[in-house]
C-alpha positions as CSV (number, residue, x, y, z in Angstrom):
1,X,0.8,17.3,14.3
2,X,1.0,14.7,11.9
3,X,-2.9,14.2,11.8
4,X,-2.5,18.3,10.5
5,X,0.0,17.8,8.0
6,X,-1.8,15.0,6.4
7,X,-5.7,16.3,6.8
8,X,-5.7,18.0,3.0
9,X,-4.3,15.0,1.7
10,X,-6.6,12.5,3.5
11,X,-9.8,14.8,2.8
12,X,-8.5,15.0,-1.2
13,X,-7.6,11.1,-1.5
14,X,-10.6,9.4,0.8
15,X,-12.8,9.1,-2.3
16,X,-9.8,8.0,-4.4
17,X,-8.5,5.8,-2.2
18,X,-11.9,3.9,-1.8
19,X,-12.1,3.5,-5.6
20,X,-8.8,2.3,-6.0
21,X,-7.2,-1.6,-6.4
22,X,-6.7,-1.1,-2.5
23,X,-7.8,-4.4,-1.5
24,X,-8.9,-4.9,2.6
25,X,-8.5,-8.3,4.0
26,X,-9.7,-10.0,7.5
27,X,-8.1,-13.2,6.3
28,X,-5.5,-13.9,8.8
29,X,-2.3,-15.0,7.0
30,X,1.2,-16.2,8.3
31,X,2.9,-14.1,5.3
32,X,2.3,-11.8,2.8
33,X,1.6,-13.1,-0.5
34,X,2.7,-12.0,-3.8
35,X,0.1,-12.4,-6.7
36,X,0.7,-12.2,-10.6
37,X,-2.6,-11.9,-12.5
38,X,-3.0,-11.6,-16.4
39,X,-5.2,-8.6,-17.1
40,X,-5.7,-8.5,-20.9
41,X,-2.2,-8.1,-21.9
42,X,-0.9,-7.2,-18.5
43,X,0.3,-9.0,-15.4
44,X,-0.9,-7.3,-12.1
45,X,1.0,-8.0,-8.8
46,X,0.4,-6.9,-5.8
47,X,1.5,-7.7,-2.1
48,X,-0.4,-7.8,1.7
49,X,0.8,-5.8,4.2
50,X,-0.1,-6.2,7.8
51,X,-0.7,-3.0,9.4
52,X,-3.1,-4.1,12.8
53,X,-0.2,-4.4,15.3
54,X,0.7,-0.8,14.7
55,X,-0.6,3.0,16.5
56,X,-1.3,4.8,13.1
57,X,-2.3,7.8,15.1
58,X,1.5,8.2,16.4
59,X,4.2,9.1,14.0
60,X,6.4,6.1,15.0
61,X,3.2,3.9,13.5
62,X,3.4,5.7,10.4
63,X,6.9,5.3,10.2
64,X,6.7,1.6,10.4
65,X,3.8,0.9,7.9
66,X,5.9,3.3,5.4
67,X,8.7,1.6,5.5
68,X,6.5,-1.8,5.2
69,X,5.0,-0.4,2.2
70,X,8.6,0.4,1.1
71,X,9.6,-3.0,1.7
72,X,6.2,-4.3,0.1
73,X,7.4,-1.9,-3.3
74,X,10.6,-3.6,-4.0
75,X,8.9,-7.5,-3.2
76,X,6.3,-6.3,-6.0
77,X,8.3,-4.8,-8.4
78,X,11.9,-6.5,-7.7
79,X,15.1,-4.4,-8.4
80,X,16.0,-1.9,-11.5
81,X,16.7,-4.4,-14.2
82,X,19.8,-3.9,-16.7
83,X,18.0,-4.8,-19.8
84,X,15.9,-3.3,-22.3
85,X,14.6,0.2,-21.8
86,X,11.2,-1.4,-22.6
87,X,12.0,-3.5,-19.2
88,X,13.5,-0.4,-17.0
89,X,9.7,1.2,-18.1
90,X,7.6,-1.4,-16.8
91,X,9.9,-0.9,-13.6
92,X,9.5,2.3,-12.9
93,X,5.5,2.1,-14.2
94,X,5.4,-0.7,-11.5
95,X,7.3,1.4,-8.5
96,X,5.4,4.4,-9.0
97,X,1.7,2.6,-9.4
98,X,2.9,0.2,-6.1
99,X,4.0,3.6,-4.2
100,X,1.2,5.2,-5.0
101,X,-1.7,2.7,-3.9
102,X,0.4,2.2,-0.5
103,X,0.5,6.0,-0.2
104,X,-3.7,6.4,-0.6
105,X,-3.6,3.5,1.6
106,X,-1.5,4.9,4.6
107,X,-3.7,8.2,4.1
108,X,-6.9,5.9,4.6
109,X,-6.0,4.1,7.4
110,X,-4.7,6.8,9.6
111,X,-7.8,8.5,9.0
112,X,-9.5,5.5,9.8
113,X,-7.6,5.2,13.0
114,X,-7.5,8.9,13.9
115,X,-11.4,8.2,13.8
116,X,-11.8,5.8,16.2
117,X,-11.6,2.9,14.2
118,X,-10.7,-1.0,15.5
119,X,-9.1,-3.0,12.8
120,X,-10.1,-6.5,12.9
121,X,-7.4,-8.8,13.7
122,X,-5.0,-9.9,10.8
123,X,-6.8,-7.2,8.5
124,X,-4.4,-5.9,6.1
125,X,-3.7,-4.3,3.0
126,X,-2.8,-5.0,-0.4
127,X,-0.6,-2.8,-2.8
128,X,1.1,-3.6,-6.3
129,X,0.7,-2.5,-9.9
């Protein structure tokens, strides 16, 4: 049922999501790691999120890496600050670009595991702005 309800999506975002910053990893790490990156006048940050120990083709799986990729959003991008609109902007600008590159990254991996695929041990995902 879930595979159903996500098939449009996966079939509209695979090409997206394998052009995007979504970054695949084998490198087996003890924790996620936080990066900050200047890129011209901007810092980038993203996050690794394990994702191998879960059933992506059951709804409980999808559950879990969601609410990792929750989890990952407010490591990236920190809390709503109470300063400057110019700082609440960058905020949201860097919840809603983290959310969506874990989003085309959940759609790619369940596809990937609806299709048979074994991930490789400690492979994981990164996500940020």
């Amino acid at each position: 049922m879930f595979a159903r309800a996500l098939a449009p999506i996966a079939t509209r975002t695979l090409a997206a999501a394998a052009a995007s910053a979504i970054v695949f990893s084998a490198a087996v790490q003890a924790k996620p790691v936080l990066t900050e990156q200047v890129s011209g006048n901007r810092v980038v940050r993203s996050i690794e999120v394990p994702f191998v120990d879960l059933d992506l083709t059951t709804p409980e799986g999808a559950a879990t890496l969601e609410h990792r990729l929750r989890a990952a959003t407010t490591q990236v991008c920190g809390s709503l600050p109470r300063g400057p609109l110019r700082e609440v902007s960058d905020y949201k600008n860097c919840v809603r670009e983290t959310e969506e590159s874990g989003q085309r990254a959940m759609v790619t991996l369940i596809a990937r595991a609806e299709a048979g695929e074994t991930f490789k041990p400690g492979e994981r995902i990164a996500v940020g702005s």
